[in-house]
HTML snippet that shows the backbone in 3Dmol.js (N, CA, C, O; Angstrom):
<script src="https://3Dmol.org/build/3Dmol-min.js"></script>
<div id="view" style="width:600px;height:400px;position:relative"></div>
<script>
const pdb = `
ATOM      1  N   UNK A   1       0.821  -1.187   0.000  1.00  0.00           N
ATOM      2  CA  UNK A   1       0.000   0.000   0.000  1.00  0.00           C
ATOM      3  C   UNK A   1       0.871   1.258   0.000  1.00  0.00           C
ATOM      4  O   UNK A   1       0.528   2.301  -0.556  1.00  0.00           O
ATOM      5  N   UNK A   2       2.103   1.078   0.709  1.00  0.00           N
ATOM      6  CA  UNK A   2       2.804   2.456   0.804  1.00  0.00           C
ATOM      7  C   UNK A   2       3.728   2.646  -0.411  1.00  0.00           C
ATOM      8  O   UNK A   2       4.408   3.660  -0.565  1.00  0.00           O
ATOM      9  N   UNK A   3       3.713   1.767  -1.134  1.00  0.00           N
ATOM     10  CA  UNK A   3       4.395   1.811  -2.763  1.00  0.00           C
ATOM     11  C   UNK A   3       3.787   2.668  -3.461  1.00  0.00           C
ATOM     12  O   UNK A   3       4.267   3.764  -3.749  1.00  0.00           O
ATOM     13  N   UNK A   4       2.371   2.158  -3.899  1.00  0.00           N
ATOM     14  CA  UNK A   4       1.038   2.569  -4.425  1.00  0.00           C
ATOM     15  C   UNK A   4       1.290   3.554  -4.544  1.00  0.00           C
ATOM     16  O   UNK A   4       1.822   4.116  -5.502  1.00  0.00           O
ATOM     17  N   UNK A   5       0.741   4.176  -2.999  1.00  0.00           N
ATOM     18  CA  UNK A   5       0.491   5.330  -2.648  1.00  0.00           C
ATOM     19  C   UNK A   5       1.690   6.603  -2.861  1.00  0.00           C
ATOM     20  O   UNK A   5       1.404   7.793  -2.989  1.00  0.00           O
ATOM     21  N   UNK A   6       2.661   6.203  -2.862  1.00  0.00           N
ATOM     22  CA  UNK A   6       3.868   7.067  -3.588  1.00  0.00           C
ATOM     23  C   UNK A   6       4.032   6.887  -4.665  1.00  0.00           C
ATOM     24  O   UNK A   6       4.801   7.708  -5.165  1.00  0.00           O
ATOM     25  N   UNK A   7       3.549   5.948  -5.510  1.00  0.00           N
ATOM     26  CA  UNK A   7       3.512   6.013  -6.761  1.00  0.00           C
ATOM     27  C   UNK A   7       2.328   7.236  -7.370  1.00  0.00           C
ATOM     28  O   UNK A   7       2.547   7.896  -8.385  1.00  0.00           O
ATOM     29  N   UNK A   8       1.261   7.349  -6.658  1.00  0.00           N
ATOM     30  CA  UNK A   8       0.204   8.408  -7.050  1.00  0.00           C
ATOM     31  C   UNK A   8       0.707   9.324  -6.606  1.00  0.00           C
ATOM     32  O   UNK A   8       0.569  10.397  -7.194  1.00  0.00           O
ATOM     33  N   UNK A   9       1.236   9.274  -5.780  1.00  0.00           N
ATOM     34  CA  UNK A   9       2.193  10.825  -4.932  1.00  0.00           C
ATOM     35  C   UNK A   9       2.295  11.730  -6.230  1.00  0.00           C
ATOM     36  O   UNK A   9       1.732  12.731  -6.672  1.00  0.00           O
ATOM     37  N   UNK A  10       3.769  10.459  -6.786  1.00  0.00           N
ATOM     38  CA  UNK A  10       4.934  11.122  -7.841  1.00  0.00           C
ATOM     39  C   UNK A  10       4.053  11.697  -8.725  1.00  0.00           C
ATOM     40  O   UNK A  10       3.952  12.922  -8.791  1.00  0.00           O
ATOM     41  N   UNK A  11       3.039  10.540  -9.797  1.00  0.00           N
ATOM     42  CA  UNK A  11       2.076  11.466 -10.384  1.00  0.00           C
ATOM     43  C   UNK A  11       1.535  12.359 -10.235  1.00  0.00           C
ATOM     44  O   UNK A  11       1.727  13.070 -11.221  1.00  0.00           O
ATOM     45  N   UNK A  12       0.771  12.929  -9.394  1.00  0.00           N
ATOM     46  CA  UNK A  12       0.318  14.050  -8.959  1.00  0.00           C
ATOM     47  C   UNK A  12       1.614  15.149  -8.961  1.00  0.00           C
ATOM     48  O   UNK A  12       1.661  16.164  -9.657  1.00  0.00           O
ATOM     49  N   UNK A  13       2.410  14.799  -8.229  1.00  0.00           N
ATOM     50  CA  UNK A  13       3.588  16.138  -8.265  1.00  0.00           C
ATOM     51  C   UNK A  13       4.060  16.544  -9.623  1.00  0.00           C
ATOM     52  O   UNK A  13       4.327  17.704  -9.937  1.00  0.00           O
ATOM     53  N   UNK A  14       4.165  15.217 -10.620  1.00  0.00           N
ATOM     54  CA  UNK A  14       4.065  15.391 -12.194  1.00  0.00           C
ATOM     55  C   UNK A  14       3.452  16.151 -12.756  1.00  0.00           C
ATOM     56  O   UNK A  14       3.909  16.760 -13.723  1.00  0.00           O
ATOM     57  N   UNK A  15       2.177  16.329 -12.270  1.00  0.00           N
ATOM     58  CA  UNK A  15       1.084  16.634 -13.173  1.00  0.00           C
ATOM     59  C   UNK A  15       0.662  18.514 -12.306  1.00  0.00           C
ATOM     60  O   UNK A  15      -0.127  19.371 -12.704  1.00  0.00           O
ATOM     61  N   UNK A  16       1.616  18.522 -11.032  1.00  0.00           N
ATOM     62  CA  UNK A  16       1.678  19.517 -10.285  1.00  0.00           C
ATOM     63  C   UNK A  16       2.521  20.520 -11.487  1.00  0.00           C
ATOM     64  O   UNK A  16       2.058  21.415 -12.193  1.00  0.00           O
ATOM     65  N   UNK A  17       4.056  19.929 -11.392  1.00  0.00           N
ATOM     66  CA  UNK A  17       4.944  20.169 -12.368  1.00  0.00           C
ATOM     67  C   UNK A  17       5.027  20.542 -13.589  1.00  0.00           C
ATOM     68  O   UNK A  17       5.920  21.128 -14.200  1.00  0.00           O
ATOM     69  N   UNK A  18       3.947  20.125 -13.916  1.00  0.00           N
ATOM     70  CA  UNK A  18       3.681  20.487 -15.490  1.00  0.00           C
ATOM     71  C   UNK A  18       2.782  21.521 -15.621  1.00  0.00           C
ATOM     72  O   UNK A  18       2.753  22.119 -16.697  1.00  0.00           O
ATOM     73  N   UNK A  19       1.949  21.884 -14.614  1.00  0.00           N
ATOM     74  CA  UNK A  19       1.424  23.139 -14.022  1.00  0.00           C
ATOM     75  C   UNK A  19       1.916  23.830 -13.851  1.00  0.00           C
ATOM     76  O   UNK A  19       1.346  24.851 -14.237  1.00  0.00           O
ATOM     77  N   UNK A  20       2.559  23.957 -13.549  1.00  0.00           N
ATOM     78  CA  UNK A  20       3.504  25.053 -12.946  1.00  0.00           C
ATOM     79  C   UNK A  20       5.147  25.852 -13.955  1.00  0.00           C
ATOM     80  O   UNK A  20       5.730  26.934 -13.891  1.00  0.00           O
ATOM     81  N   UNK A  21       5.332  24.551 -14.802  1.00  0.00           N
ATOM     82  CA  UNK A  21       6.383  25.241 -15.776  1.00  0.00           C
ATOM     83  C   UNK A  21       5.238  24.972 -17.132  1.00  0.00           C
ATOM     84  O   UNK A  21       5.843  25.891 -17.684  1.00  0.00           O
ATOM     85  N   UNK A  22       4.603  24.735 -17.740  1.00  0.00           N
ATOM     86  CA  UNK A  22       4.204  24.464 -18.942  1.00  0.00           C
ATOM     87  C   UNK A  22       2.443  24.928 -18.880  1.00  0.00           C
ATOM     88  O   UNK A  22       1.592  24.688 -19.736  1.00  0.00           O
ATOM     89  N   UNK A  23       2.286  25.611 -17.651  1.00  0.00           N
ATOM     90  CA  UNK A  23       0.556  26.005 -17.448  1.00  0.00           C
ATOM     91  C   UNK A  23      -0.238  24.918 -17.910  1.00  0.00           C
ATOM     92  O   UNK A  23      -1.378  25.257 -18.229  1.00  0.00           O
ATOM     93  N   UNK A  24       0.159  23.137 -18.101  1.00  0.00           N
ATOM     94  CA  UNK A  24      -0.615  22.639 -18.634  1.00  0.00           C
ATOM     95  C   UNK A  24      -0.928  21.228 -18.013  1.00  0.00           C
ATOM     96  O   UNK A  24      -0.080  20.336 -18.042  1.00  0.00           O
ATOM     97  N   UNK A  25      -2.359  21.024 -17.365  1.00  0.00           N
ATOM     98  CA  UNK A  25      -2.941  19.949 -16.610  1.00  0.00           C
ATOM     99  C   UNK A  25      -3.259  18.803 -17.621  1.00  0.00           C
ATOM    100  O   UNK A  25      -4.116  18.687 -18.496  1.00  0.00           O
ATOM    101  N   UNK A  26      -2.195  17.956 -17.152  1.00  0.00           N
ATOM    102  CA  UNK A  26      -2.312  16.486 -17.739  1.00  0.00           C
ATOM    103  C   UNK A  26      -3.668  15.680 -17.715  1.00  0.00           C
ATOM    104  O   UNK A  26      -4.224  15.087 -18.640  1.00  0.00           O
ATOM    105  N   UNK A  27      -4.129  15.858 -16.100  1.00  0.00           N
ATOM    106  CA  UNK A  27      -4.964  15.019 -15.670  1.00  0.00           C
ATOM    107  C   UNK A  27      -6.419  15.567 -16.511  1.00  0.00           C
ATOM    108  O   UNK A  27      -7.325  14.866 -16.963  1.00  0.00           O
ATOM    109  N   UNK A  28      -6.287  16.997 -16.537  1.00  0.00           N
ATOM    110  CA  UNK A  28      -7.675  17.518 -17.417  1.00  0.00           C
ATOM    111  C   UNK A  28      -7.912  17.615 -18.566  1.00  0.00           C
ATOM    112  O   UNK A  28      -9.009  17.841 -19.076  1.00  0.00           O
ATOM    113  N   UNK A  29      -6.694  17.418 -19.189  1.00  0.00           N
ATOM    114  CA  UNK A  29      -6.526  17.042 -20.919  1.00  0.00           C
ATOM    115  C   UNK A  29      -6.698  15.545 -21.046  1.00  0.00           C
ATOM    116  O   UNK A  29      -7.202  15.062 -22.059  1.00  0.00           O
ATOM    117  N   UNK A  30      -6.370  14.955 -20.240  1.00  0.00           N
ATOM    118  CA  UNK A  30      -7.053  13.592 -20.747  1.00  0.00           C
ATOM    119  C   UNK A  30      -8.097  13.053 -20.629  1.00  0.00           C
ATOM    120  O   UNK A  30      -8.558  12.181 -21.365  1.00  0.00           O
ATOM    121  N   UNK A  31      -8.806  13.748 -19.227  1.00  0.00           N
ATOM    122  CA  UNK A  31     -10.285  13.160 -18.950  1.00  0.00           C
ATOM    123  C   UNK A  31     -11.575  14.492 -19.144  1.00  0.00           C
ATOM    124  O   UNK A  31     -12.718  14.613 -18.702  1.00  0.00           O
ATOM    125  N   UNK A  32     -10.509  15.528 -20.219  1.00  0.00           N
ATOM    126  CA  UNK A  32     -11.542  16.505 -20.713  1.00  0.00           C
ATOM    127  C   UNK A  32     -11.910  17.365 -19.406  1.00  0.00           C
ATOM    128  O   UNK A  32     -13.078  17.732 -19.280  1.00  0.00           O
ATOM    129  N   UNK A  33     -11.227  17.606 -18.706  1.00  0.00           N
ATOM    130  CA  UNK A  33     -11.490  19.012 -17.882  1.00  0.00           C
ATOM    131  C   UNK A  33     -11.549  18.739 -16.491  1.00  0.00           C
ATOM    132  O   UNK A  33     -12.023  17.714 -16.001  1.00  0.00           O
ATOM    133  N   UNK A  34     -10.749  20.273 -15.496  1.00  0.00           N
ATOM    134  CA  UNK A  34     -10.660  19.790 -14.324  1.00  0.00           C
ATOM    135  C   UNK A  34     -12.249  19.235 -13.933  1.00  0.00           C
ATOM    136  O   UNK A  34     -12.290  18.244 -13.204  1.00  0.00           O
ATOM    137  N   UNK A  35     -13.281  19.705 -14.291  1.00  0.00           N
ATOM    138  CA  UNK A  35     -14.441  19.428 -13.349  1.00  0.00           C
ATOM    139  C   UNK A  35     -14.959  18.586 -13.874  1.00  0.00           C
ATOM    140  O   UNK A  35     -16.136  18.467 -13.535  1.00  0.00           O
ATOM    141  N   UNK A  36     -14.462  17.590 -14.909  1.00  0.00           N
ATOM    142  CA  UNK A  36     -15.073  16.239 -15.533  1.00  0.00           C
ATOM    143  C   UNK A  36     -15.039  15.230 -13.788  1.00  0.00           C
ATOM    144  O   UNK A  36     -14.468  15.395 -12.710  1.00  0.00           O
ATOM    145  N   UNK A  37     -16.061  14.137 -14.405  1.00  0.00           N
ATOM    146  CA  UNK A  37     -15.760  12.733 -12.889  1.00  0.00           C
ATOM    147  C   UNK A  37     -14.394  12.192 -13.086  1.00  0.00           C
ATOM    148  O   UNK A  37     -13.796  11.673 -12.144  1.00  0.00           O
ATOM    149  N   UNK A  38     -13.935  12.277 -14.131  1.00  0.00           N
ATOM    150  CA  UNK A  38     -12.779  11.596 -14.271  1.00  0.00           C
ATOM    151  C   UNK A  38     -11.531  12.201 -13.697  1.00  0.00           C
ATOM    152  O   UNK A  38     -10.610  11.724 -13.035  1.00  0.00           O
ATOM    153  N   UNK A  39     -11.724  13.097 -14.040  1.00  0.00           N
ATOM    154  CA  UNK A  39     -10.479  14.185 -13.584  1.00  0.00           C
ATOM    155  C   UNK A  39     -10.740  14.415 -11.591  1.00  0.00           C
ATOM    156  O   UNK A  39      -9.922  14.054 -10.745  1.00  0.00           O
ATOM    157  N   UNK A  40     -11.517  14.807 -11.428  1.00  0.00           N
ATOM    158  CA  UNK A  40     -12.258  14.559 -10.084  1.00  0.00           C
ATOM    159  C   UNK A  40     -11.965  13.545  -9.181  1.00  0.00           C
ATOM    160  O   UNK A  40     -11.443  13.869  -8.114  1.00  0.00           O
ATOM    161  N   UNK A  41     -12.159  12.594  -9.369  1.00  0.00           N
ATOM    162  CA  UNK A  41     -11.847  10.765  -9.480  1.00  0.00           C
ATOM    163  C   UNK A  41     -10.393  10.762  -8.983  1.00  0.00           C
ATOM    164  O   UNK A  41     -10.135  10.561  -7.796  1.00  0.00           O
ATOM    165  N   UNK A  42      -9.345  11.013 -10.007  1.00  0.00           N
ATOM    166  CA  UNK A  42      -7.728  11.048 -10.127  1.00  0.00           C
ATOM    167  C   UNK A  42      -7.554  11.875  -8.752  1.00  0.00           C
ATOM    168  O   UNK A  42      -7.070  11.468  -7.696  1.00  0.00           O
ATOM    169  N   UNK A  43      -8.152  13.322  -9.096  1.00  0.00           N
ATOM    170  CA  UNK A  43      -7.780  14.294  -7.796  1.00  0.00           C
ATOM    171  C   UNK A  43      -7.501  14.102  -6.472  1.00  0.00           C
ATOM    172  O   UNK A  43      -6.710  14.425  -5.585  1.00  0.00           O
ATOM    173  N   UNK A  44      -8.733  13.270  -6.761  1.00  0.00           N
ATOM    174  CA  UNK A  44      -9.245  12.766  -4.916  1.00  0.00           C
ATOM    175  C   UNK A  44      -8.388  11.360  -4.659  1.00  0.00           C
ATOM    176  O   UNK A  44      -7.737  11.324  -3.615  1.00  0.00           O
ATOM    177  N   UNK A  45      -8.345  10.259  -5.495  1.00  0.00           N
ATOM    178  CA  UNK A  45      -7.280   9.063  -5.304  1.00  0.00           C
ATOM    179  C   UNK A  45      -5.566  10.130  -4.432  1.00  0.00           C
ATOM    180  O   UNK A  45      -4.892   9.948  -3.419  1.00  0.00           O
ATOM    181  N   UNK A  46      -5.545  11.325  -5.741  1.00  0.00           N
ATOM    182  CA  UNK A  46      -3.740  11.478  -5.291  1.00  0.00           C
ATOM    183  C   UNK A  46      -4.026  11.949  -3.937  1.00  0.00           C
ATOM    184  O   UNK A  46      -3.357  11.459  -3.027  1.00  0.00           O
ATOM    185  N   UNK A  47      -5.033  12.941  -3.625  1.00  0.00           N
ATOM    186  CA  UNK A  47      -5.211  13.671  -2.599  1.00  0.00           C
ATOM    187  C   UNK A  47      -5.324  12.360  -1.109  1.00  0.00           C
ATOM    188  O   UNK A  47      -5.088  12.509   0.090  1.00  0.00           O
ATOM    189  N   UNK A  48      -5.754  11.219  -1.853  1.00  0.00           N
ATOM    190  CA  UNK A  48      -6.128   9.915  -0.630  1.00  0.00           C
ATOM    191  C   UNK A  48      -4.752   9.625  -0.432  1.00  0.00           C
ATOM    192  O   UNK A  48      -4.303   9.638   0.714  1.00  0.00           O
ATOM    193  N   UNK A  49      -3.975   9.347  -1.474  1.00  0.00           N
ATOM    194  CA  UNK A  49      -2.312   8.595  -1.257  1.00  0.00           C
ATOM    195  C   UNK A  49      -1.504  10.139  -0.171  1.00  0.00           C
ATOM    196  O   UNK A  49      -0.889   9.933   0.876  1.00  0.00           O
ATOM    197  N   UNK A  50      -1.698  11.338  -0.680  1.00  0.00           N
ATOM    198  CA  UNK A  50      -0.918  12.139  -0.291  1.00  0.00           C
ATOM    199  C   UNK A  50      -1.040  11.624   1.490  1.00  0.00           C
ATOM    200  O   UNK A  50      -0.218  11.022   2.180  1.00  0.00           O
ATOM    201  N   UNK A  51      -2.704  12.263   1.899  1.00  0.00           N
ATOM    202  CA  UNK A  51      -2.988  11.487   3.746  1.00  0.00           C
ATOM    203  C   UNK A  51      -2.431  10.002   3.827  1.00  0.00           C
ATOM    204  O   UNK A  51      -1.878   9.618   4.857  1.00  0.00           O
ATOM    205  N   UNK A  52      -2.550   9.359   2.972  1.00  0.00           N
ATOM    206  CA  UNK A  52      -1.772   7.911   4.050  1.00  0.00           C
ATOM    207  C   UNK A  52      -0.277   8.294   3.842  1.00  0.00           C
ATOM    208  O   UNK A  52       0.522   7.722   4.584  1.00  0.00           O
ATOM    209  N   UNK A  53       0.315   9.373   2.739  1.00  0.00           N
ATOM    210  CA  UNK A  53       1.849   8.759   2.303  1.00  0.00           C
ATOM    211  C   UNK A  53       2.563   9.882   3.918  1.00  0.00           C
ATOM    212  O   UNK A  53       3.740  10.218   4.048  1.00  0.00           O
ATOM    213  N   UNK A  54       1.350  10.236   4.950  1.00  0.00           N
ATOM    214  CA  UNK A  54       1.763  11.240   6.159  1.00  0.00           C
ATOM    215  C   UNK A  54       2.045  10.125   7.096  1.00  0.00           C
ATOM    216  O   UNK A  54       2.911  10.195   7.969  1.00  0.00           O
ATOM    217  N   UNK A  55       1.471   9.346   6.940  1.00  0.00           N
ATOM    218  CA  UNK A  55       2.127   7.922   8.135  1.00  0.00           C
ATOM    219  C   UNK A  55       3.329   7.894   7.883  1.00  0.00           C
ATOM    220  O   UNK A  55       4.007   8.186   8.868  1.00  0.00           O
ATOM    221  N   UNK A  56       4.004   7.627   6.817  1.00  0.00           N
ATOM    222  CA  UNK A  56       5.313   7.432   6.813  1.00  0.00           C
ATOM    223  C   UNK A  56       6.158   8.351   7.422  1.00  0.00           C
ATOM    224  O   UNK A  56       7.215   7.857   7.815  1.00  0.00           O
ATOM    225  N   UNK A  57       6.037   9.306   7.580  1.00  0.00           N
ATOM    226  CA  UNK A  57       6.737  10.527   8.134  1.00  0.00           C
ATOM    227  C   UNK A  57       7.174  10.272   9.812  1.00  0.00           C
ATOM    228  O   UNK A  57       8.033  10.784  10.530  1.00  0.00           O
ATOM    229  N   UNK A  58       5.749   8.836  10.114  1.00  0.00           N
ATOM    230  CA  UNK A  58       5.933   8.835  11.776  1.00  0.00           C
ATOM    231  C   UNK A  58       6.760   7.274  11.079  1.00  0.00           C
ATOM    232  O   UNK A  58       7.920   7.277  11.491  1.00  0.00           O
ATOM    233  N   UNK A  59       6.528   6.197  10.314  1.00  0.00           N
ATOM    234  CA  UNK A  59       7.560   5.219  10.669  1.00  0.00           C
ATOM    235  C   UNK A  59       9.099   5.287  11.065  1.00  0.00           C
ATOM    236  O   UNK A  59       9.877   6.182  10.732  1.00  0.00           O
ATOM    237  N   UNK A  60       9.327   4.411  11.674  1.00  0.00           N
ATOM    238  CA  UNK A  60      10.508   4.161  11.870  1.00  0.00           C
ATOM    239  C   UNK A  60      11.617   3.881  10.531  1.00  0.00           C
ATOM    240  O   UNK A  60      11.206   3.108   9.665  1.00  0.00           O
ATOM    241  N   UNK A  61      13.012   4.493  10.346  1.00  0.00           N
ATOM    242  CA  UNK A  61      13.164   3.738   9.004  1.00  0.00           C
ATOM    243  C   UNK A  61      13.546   2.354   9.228  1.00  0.00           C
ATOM    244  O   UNK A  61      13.731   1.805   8.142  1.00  0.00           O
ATOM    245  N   UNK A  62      13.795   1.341  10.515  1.00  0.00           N
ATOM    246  CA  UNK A  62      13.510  -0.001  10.589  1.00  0.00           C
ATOM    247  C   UNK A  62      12.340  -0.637  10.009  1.00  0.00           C
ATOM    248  O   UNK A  62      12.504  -1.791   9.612  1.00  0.00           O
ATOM    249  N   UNK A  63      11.370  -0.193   9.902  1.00  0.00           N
ATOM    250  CA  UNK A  63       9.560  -0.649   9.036  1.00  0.00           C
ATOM    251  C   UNK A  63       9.762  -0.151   8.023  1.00  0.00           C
ATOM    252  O   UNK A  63       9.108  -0.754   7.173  1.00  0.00           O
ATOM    253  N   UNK A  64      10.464   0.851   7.488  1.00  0.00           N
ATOM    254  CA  UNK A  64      10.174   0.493   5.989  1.00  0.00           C
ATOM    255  C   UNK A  64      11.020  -0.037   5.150  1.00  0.00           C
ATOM    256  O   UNK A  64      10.885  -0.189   3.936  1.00  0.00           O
ATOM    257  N   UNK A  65      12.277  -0.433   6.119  1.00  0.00           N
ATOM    258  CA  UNK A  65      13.447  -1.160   5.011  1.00  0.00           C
ATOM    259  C   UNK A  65      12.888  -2.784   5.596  1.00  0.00           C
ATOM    260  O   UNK A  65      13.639  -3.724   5.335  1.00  0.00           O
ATOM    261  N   UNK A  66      12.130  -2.958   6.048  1.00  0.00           N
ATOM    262  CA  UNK A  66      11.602  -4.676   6.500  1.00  0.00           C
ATOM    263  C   UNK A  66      10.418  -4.859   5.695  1.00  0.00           C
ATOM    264  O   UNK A  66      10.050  -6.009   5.457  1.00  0.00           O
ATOM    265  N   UNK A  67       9.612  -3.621   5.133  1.00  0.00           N
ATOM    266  CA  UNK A  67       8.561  -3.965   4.502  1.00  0.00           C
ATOM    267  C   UNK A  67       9.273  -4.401   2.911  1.00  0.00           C
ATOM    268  O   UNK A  67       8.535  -4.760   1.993  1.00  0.00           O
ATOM    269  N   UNK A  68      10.088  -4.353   2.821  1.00  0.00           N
ATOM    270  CA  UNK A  68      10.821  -4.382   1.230  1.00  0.00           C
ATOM    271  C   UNK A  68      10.568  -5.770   1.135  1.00  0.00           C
ATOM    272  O   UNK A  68      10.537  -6.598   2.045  1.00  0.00           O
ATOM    273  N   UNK A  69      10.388  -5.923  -0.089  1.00  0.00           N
ATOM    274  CA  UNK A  69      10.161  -7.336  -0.339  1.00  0.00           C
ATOM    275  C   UNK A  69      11.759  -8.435  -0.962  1.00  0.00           C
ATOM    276  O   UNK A  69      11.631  -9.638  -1.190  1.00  0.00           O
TER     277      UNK A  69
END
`;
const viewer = $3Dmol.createViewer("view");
viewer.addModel(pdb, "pdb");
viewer.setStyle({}, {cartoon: {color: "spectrum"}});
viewer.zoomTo();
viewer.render();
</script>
């Protein structure tokens, strides 16, 4: 789960990134606009990974080099 969830992180900061130097939203060009469900949908998933990826901040780094597979 804490892979995942930094994996949507990175996207989102991508798609932050590309906002910010290129004025241009990935996530709303593909699902046709920020206020489409789709685009909406994405928002709220990265916005879900961002709150769990705040646990990690309290692990220990012993738990997350043991969660490695």
């Amino acid at each position: 789960m804490d892979k995942l969830a930094l994996i949507l992180l990175i996207v989102g900061g991508l798609n932050w990134g590309s906002i910010g130097i290129f004025q241009f939203d990935i996530v709303s060009w593909i699902f046709g606009g920020q206020t489409s469900i789709g685009s909406r949908i994405v928002y709220t998933i990265v916005a879900l990974a961002a709150i769990w990826c705040i646990s990690l901040l309290f692990k220990e780094s012993d738990e997350l080099v043991s969660q490695t597979p």
